[in-house]
N, CA, C and O atoms as a Tinker XYZ file with bonds, in Angstrom:
   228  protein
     1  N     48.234000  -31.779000   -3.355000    73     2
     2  CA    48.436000  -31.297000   -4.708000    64     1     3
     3  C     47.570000  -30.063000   -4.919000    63     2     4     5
     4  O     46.357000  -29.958000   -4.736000    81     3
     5  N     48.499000  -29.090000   -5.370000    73     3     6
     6  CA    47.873000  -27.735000   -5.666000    64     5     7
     7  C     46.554000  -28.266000   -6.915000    63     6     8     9
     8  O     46.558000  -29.360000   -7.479000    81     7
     9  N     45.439000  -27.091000   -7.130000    73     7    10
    10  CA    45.210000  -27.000000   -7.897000    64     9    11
    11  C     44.924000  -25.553000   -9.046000    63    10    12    13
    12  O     44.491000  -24.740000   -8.229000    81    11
    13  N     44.924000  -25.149000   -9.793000    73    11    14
    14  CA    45.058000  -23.859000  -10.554000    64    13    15
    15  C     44.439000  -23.798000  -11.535000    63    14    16    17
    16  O     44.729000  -24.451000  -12.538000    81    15
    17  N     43.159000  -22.765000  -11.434000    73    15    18
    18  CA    42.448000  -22.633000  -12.591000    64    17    19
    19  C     42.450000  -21.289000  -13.509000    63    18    20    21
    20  O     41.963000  -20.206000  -13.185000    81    19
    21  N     43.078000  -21.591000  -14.672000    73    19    22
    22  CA    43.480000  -20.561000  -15.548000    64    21    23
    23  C     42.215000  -20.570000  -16.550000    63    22    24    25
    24  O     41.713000  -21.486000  -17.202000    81    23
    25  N     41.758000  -18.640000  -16.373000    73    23    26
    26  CA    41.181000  -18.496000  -17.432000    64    25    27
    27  C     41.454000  -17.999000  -18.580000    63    26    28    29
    28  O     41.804000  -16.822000  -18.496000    81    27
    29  N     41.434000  -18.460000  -19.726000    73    27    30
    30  CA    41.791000  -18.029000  -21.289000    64    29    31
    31  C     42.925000  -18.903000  -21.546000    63    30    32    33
    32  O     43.871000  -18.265000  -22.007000    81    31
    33  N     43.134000  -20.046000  -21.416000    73    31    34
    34  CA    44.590000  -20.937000  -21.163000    64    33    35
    35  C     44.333000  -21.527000  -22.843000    63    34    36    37
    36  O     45.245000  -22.295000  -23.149000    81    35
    37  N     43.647000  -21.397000  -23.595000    73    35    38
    38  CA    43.559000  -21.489000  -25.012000    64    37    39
    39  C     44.580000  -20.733000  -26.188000    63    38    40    41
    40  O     45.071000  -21.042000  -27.274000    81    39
    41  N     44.575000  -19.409000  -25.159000    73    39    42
    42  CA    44.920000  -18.357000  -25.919000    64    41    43
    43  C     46.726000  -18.101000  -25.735000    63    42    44    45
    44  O     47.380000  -18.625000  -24.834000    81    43
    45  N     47.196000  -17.355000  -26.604000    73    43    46
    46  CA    48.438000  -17.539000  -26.742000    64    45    47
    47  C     49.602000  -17.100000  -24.919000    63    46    48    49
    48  O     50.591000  -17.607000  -24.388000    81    47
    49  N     48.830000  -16.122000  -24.659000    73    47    50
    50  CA    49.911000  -16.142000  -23.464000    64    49    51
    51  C     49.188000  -17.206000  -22.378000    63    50    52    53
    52  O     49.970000  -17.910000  -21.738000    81    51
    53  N     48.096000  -17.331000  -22.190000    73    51    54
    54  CA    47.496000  -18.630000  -21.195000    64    53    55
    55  C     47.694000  -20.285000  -21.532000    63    54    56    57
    56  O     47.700000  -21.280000  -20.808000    81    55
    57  N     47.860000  -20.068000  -23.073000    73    55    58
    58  CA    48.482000  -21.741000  -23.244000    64    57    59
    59  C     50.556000  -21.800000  -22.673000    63    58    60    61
    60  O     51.199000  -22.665000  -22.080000    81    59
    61  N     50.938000  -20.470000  -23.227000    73    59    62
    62  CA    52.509000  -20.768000  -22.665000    64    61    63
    63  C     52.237000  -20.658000  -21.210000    63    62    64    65
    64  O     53.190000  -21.184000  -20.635000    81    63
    65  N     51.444000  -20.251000  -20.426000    73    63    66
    66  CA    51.441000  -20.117000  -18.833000    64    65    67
    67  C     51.240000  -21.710000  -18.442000    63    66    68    69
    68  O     51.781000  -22.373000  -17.557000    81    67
    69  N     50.334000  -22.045000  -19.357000    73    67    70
    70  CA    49.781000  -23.663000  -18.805000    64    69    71
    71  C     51.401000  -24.545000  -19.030000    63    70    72    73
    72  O     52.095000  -24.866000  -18.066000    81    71
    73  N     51.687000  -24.758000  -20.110000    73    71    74
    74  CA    52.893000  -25.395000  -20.607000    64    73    75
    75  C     53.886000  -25.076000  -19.651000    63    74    76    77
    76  O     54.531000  -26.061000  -19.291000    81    75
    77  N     54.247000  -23.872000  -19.066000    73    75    78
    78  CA    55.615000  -23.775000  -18.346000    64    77    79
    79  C     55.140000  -24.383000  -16.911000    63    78    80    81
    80  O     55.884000  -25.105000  -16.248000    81    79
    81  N     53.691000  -23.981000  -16.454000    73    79    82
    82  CA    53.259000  -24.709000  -15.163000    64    81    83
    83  C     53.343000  -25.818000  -15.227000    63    82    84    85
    84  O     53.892000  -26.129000  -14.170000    81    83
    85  N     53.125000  -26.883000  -15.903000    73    83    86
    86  CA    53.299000  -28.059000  -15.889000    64    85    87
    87  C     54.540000  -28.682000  -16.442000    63    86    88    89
    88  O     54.622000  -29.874000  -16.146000    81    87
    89  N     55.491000  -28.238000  -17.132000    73    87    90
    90  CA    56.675000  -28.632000  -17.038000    64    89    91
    91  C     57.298000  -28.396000  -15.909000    63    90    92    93
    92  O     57.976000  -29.388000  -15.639000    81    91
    93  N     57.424000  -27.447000  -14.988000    73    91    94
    94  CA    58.200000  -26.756000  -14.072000    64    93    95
    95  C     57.786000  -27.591000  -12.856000    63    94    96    97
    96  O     58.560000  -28.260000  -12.172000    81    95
    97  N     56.407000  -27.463000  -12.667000    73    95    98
    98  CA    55.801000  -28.276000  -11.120000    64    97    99
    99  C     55.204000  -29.825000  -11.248000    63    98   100   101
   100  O     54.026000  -29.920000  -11.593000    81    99
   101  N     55.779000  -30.757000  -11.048000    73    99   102
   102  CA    54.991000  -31.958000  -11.188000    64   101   103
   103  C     53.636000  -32.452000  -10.414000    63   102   104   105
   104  O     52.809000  -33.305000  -10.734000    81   103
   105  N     53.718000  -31.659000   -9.361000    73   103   106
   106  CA    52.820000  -31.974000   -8.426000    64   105   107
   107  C     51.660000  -30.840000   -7.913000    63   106   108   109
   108  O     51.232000  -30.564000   -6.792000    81   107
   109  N     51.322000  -30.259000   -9.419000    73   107   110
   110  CA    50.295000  -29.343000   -9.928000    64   109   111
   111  C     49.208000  -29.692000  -10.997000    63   110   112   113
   112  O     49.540000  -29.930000  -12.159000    81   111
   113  N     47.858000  -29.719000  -10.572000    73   111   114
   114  CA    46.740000  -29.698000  -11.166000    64   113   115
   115  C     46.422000  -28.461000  -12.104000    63   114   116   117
   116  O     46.064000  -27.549000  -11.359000    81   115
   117  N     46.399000  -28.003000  -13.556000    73   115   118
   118  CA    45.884000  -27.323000  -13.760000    64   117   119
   119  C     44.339000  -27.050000  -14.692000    63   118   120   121
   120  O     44.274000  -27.359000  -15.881000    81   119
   121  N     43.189000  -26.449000  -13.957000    73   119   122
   122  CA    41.949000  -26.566000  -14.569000    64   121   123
   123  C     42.187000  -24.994000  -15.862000    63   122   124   125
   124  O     42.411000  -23.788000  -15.762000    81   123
   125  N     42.002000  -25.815000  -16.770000    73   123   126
   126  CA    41.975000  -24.889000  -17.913000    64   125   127
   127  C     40.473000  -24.145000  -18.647000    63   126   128   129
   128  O     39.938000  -24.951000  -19.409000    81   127
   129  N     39.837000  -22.996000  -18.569000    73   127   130
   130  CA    38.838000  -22.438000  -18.288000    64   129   131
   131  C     38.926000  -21.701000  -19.805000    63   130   132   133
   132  O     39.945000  -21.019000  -19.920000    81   131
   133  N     37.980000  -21.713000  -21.080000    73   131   134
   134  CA    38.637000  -21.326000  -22.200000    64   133   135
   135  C     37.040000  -20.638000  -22.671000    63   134   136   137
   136  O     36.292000  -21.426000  -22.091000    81   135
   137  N     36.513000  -20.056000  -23.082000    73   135   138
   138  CA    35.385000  -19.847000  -23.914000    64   137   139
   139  C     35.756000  -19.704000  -25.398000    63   138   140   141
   140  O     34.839000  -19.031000  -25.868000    81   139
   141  N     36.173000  -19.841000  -25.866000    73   139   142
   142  CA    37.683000  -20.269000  -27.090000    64   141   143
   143  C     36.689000  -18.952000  -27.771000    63   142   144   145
   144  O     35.541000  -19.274000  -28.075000    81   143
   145  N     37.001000  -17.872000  -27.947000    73   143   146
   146  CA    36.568000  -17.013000  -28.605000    64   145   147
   147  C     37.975000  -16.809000  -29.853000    63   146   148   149
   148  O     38.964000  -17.520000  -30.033000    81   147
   149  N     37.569000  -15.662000  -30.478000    73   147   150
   150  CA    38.744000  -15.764000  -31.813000    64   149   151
   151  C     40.251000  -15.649000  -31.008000    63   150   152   153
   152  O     41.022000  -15.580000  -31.965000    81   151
   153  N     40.726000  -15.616000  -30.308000    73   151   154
   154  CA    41.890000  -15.656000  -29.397000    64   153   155
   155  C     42.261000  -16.995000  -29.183000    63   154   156   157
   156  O     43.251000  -17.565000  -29.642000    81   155
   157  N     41.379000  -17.455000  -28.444000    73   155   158
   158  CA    41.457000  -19.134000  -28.028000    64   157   159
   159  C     41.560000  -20.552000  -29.211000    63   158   160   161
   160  O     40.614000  -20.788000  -29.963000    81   159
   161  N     42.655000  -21.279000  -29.219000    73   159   162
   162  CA    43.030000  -21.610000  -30.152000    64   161   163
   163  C     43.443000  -23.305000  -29.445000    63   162   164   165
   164  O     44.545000  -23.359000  -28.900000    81   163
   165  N     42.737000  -24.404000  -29.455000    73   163   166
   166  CA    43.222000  -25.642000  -28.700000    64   165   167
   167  C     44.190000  -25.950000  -29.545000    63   166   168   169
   168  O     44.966000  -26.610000  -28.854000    81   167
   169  N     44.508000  -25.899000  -30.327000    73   167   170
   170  CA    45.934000  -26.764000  -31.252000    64   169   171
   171  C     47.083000  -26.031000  -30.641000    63   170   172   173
   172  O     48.239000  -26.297000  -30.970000    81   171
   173  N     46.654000  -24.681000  -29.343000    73   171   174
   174  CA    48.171000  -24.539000  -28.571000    64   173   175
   175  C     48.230000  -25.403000  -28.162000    63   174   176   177
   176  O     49.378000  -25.815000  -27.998000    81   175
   177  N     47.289000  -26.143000  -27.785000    73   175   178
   178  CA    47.608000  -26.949000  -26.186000    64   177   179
   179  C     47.315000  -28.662000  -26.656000    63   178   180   181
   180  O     46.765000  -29.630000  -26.131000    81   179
   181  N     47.916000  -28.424000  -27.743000    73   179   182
   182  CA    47.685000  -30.498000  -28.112000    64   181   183
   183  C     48.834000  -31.403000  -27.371000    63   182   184   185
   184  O     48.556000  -32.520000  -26.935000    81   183
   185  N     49.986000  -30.906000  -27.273000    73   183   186
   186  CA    50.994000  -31.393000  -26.437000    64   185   187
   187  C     50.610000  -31.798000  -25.393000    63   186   188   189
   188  O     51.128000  -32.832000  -24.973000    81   187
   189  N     49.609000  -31.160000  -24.628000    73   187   190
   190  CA    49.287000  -31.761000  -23.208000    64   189   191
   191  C     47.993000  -32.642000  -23.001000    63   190   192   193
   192  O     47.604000  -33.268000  -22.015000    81   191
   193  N     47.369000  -32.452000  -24.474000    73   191   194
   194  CA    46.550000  -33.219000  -23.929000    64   193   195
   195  C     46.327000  -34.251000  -23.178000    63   194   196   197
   196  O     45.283000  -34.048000  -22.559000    81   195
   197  N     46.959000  -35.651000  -22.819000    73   195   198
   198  CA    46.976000  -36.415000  -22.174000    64   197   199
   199  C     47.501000  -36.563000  -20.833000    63   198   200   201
   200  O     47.595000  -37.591000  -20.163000    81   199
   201  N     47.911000  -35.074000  -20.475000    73   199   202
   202  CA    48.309000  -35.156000  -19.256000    64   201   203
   203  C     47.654000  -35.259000  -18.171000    63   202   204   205
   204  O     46.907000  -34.385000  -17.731000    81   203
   205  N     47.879000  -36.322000  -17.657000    73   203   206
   206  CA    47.034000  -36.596000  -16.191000    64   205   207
   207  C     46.149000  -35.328000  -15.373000    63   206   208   209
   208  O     45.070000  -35.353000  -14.780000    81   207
   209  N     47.298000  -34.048000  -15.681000    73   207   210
   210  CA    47.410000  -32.875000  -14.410000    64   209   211
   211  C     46.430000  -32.132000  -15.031000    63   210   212   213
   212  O     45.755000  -31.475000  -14.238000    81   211
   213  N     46.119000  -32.017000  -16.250000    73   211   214
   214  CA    45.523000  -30.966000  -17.206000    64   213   215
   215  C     44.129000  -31.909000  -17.197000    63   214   216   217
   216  O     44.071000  -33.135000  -17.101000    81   215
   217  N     42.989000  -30.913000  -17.332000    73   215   218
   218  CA    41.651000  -30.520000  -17.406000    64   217   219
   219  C     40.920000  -28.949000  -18.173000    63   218   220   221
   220  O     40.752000  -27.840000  -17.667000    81   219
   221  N     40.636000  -29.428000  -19.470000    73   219   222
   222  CA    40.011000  -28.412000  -20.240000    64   221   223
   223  C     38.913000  -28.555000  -19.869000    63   222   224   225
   224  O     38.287000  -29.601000  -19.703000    81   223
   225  N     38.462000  -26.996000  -19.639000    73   223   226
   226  CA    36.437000  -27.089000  -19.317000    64   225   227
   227  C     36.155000  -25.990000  -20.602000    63   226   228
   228  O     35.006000  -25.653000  -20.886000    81   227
């Protein structure tokens, strides 16, 4: 299993990058890397929270 660490995955084009990676590949890890500055926004990414594959740092 791959793994993929996206930085800024908070923010509006890095949360749709995270979302299409993990719909598209099932058998993908992605580490999500955010310093949530005014860009970075977690209520993109509430849908995934519970996903096994996903890891916010």
């Amino acid at each position: 299993m791959k793994t993929y660490l996206v930085t800024g995955g908070a923010g509006f084009i890095g949360s749709n990058f995270v979302h299409y990676m993990l719909n598209k590949y099932s058998d993908i890890k992605i580490l999500n890397l955010d310093k949530l500055t005014y860009a970075g926004n977690l209520e993109n990414l509430t849908a995934i929270e519970g996903n096994p594959n996903y890891t916010f740092v």
